[in-house]
Structure formats: structure tokens, C-alpha cells
N, C-alpha and C positions, 0 to 999 in steps of 0.2 A: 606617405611614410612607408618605406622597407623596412618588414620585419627581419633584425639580422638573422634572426635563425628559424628553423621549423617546429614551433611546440608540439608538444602530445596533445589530443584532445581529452578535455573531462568534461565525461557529459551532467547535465543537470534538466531532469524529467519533472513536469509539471514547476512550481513556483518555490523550488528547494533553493538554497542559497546558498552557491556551487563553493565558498569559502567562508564566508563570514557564519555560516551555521555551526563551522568545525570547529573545534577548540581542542583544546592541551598537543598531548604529542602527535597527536594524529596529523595536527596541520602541519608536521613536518615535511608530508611530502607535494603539499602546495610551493615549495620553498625551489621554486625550478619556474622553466619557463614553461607558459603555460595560454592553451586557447580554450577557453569554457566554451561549450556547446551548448546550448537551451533549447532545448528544441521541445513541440507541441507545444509552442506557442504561438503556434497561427491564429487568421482568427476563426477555424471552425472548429480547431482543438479548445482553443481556450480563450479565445475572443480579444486576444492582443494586450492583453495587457503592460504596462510599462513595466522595463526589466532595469529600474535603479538600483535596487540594493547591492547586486553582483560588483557594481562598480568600484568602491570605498577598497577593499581585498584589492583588486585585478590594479589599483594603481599603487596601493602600498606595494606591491608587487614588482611595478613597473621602477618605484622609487628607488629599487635597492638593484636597479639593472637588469631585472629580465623580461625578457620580451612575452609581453602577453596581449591576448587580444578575446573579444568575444564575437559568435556566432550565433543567428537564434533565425527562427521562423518568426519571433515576435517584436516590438515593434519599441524605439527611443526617440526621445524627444528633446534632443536635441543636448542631452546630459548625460554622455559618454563619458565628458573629458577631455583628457589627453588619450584616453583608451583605444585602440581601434577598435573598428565593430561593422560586422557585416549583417546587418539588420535586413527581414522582409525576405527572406530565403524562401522562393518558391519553385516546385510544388513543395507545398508543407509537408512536414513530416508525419501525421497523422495519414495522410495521402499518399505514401510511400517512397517522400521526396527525400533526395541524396543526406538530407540529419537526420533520418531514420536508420542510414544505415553506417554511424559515423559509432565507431566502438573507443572507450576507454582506452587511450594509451597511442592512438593512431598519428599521422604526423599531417598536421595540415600547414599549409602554408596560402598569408594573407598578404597580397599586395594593394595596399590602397590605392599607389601610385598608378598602379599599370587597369586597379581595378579589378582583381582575378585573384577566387578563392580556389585553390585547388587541393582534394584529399591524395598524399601521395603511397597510390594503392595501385596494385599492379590490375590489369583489366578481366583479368580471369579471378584474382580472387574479390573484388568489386561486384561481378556479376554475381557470384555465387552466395554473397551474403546477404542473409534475410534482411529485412526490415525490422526493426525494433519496435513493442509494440507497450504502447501504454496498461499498464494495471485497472483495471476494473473500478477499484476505488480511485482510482486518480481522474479517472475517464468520468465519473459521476460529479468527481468532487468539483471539474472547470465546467458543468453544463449552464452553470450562472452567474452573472458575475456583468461589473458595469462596462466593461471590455467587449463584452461578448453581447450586452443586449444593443451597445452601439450601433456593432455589424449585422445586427441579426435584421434591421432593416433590409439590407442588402442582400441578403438571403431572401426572406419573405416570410422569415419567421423567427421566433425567438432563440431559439435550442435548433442546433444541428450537430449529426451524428452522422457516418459512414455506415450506409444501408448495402452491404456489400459481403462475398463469401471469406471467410479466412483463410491466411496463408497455412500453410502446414506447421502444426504444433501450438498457434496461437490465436486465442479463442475469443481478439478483440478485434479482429480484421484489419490487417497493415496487408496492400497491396498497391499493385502500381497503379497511378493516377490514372492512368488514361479510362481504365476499368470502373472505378470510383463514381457512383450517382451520389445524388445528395438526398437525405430524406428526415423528416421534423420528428425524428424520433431518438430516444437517449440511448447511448452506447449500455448503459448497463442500469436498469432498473433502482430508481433510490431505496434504498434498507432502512431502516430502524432499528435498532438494538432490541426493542422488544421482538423483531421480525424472528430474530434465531431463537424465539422458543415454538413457532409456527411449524417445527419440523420434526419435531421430538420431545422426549422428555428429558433426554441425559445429552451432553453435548461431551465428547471423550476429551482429556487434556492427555496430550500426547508428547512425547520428548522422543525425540530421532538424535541417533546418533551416527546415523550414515543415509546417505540422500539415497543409494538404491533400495533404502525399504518406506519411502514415501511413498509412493504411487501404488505399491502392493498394500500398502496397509490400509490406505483411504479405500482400495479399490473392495478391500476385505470388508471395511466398517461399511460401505456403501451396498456392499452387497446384504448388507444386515439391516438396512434400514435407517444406518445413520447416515445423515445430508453435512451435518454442518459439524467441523474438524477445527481445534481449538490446537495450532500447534506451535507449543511453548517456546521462547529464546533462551535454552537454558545450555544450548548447545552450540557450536560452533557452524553445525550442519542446518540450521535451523533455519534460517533466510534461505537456503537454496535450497531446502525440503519444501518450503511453503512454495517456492515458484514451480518447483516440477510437478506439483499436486497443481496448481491454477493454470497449468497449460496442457497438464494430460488429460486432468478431468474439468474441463468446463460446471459439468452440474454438480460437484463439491462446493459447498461454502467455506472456503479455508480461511482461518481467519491467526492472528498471531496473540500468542499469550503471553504474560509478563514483561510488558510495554512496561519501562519504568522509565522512558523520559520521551523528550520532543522525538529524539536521534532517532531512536528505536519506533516511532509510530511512522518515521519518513521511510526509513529501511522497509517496514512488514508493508508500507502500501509500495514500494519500488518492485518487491517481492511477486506484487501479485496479491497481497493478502485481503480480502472478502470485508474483514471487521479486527478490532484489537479488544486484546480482555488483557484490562492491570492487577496487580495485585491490590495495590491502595489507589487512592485518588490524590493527582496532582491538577490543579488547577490549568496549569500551565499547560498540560497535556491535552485535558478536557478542550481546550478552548482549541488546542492545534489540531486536535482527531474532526473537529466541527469543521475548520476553513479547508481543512485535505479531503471533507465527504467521506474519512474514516468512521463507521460507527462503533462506539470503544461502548463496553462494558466496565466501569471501574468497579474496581473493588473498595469495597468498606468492613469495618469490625464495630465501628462504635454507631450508639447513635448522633453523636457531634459529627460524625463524617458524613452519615446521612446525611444530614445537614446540609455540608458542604458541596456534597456531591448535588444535592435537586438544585441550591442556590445556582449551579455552576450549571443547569438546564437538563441534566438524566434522573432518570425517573426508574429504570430498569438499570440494577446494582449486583452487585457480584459482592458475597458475605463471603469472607474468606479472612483466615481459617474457618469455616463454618462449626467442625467439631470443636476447637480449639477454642473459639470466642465463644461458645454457649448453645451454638446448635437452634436443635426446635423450639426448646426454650426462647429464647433469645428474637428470633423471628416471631414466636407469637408477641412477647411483646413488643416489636416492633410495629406489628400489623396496629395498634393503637394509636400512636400518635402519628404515623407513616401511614395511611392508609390510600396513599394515592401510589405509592411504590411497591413494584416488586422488586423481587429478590431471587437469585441465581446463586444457589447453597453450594461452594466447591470447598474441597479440604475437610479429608477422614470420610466421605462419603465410599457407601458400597453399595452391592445387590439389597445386603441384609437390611440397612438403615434409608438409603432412598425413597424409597414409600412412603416411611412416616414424612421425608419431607416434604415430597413431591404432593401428599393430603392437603397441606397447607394452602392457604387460598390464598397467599402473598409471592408464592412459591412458584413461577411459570415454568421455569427449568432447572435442572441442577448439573454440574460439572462431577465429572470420574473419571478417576484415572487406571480406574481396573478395565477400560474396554479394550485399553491398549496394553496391555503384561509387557514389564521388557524383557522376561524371558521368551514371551509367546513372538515379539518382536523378533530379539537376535536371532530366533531360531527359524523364523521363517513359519510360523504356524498360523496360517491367512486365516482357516477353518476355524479354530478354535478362534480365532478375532470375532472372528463373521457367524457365529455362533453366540458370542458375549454383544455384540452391536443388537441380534437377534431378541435377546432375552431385556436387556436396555432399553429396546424400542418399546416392548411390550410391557412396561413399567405403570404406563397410565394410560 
């Protein structure tokens, strides 16, 4: 089968579900022709797993006259369809194979007939584009999985990762294959949500309203002592603040705050993002931050949400509004019938009141949003940040 015309490429990283995840207006712009790209789904990225769901979208699609087809380094069986599909693309893309470096928007063209997939990219600017590279929590979150322990015979081990130097700017190592050894060890260290109280006492909630004061302001709170950077979606800059922090600074823990649904936990780990903090607990979320190797902090007010939140498998809870819902108060008596939980007190917290919370023995860390001032922000006053990080650190 000829494809009559040449789609754009949309990529889809790790096991996201390049159309059927979208919904209301947004899926507007699926409404065209179209070749979905999956890639790191080899099997040392993520151990091959079957790539059905993508299909259901990609024919509706095909139903209504355009031409669409799919691309992946990982592997079908035999339940395409009518779809075309260019399955088993090697070297993989975790290897720095050609869907590494296949961008949003690009023009591929698939011929079954002739057999020949080609990106139509002019060869100077082909050369010069980096490789793409997997997020940190994405890269954790395929180290297992019944795909990956198939092949892992074949390896000689269970778990493989890219034992190799980093390309420029990116802190999970995408380079070219030939360079590539193989080595039984994980791309990025598994976390626990209890792990981000291991680095401090106060962890800052941050709101950026412009991506060139992301890197200066982590680089400011880091120089104070704080590691681990809570920065909020409350802004339009927000997604692209958290990436240019997780690729300049490698030893930042960035993670995303005010996850309020599946969308936004898949966005903050595409991002780069280390961990997710919610405001409240949804189930639904809970269970998608687990199978992404996201580790989410939710938030709770009540104790029915307590509840909800351990039934749903966390045990380290984000009490928010913490002034608003009852505070110290409130935590103590939680620490009674909860005494397998702690608690992460964010909302109304300062210099002056931290203490009394951070005393608490249910209490591992607290959240503040005075480390970051957005007047200290717009203004560019790194010092006085890296001075309040200073004073934060030394809290407990």
C-alpha cells in the first residue's frame, strides 16, 4: 500500500497513547493526516511491548480518509489492521537510532509496497539534530515489565540500561549506537516519595512565569542547600521550566506540582520531571503515577482521604491547605489513628511557623513557598533566594 501523501510525525514517548489519551478540543488537531512515532520501545528501552491501543484512533482516522500510519522501535502482533506500520526500527532509539531523532511536525513518508521508510530532512540539518532523550522518570518507570524480562534472557540479564557518556545538554545519555556498551545497571535510580524528605526539611513550591529564570533560580536554591524543586503547573511556562532545570542541572530533583489529572502526570514526566505533588488525591492518578514509575505525593485535608490515599498504596501525604484545614492541630490528631503515615504540611506555611511543624513526629518535610518570592524572582535576586534556601536548610 502507497501512502497518498506524506504525514507529519507525532511522537509518542514511553507507553502514552499518541490519540486515544486526548480528548475534548484538543483532539482537534489529530483531525489531519497523520504517522504516530513510538519510539523507546525497543527491547532495551522497554522490553517490546505490544503497541495495540494506538491502533482504534489511527483507523478511525484512516475511516474518514487520511492517510495515517504508525512507526515504533517496538514490536505487533500481528494486529495492526488495515493500519500501516513500520515495526522493529533498528538501532533503537534509546541507542541514538534515526526515531530519536524524528521531531513533532516532521514529514515522513511510508511505502509498504517498495518497503522504504524515509524522513524527508535535508542531510545538513539531519546531521546536526540531537537525539531525543527519555526523562528520568520514564527511563525508571520501563526497567520492568513482562516485555522486558522476556528479552532480558537474551541480554543475560534482567534490567539493561545505556552504560555510556552524555550527549550535550542531556543528562540521560542518547548517543550514537556504535559508541553504546551494554551494562545490568538502571538508567536512573528508583525514588520513593518518602525519598524527597531525605534531602531537607522544606522542599520550595515554585511558580515561574518565564523559562529564563528557571535554571537561575534552582541554581540559586541549590546553592542554599536545597536539592529537591517542587515546580507548580500553574503557569503556562511550567512544562518547559521543569525541562530546562532536568537537563541543566542533572543533580536537581525537579519534580511537578498540582498534577490534577492522568494528562498532566504524562506532560511533568515528558517534561523531565524527578516526582509529582497533587493537590488532592485521585485514584486514577495514583494508580497512573505507579505504572509511569512517577512517584506522586498526593495531597489530602480530610481524614476519609487519608483513607483513600494508603488504600490506593501511599503512605507519605501532602496535607494541603495545611493552615487552612487545621494545621498542627489536625496532624496531631492524625498521628493516632494514622500512625503508619506521614505528612508533608504545604499551604500558609513560613520561617515563623515551620518549626512547630517540622517538631511533629508524623511531619518528614514541609512545603513553602517563601523560598522562591515572586518579587525576588522577577527581579533576578538569586542572593537573597540562596540565602532564604540557606536559612530553610537549617530548619531541622
Amino acid at each position: 500500500m502507497r501512502l497518498p501523501r506524506c504525514p507529519p510525525a507525532t511522537r509518542c514517548t514511553g507507553r502514552r497513547r499518541p490519540l486515544s489519551a486526548r480528548t475534548g478540543p484538543s483532539c482537534a488537531r489529530f483531525e489531519r493526516d497523520l504517522v504516530a512515532v513510538v519510539h523507546f520501545q525497543g527491547p532495551r528501552a522497554d522490553g517490546m511491548p505490544e503497541l495495540h491501543k494506538p491502533t482504534p484512533p489511527l483507523a478511525a482516522l484512516q475511516k474518514k480518509g487520511f492517510a495515517v500510519a504508525r512507526v515504533t522501535n517496538g514490536r505487533m502482533s500481528g494486529a495492526s489492521g488495515p493500519v500501516p506500520a513500520a515495526i522493529h526500527l533498528t538501532p533503537e532509539a534509546l541507542d541514538g537510532g534515526p526515531l530519536s531523532r524524528v521531531r513533532d511536525g516532521g514529514v515522513i513518508r511510508l511505502d509498504a509496497e517498495a518497503g522504504t521508510l524515509d524522513i524527508l530532512l535535508d542531510d545538513a540539518a539531519w546531521a546536526a539534530r540531537e537525539p531525543a532523550c527519555r526523562s528520568p522518570a520514564a527511563a525508571d518507570a520501563h526497567a520492568h515489565g513482562l516485555g522486558r524480562e522476556c528479552f532480558g534472557a537474551l541480554f543475560g540479564a534482567p534490567c539493561w540500561a545505556p552504560n555510556r557518556a552524555p550527549s550535550p545538554g542531556c543528562d540521560t545519555g542518547c548517543e550514537a549506537p556504535e559508541s553504546a556498551t551494554m551494562s545490568p545497571t538502571r538508567t536512573v535510580p528508583p525514588m520513593n516519595p518518602s525519598d524527597l524528605a531525605a534531602h531537607g526539611p522544606v522542599i520550595p513550591v515554585i511558580v515561574l512565569e518565564r523559562v529564563q529564570d528557571a535554571v537561575p533560580l534552582a541554581e540559586a536554591l541549590l546553592a542554599g542547600g536545597v536539592r529537591v524543586l517542587e515546580v507548580t503547573l500553574r503557569t503556562p511556562a511550567a512544562l518547559a521550566c521543569i525541562e530546562a532545570i532536568a537537563r541543566a542541572l542533572p543533580e536537581a530533583l525537579v519534580g511537578a506540582g498540582t498534577l490534577r489529572s492522568v494528562a498532566d502526570a504524562e506532560a511533568a514526566v515528558d517534561a523531565g520531571a524527578r516526582f509529582g505533588v497533587s493537590p488532592g488525591w485521585r485514584s486514577d492518578l495514583g494508580h497512573a503515577c505507579r505504572n509511569m514509575g512517577l512517584p506522586l505525593l498526593p495531597g489530602v485535608a480530610t481524614a476519609s482521604e487519608v483513607m483513600a490515599a494508603s488504600a490506593g498504596g501511599y503512605d507519605f501525604l501532602k496535607l494541603f491547605p495545611a493552615e487552612a484545614v487545621g494545621g498542627v492541630p489536625l496532624l496531631k490528631a492524625l498521628a493516632g489513628p494514622f500512625p503508619d503515615i506521614g505528612f508533608c504540611p504545604t499551604g500558609g506555611l513560613t520561617p515563623a511557623n515551620a518549626p512547630q511543624y517540622l517538631a511533629l513526629p508524623n511531619v518528614k518535610v514541609c512545603g513553602g513557598s517563601w523560598l522562591a518570592p515572586a518579587d525576588a524572582v522577577a527581579s533576578g535576586d538569586w542572593a537573597r533566594i540562596t540565602r532564604l534556601a540557606r536559612e530553610a536548610a537549617a530548619l531541622r
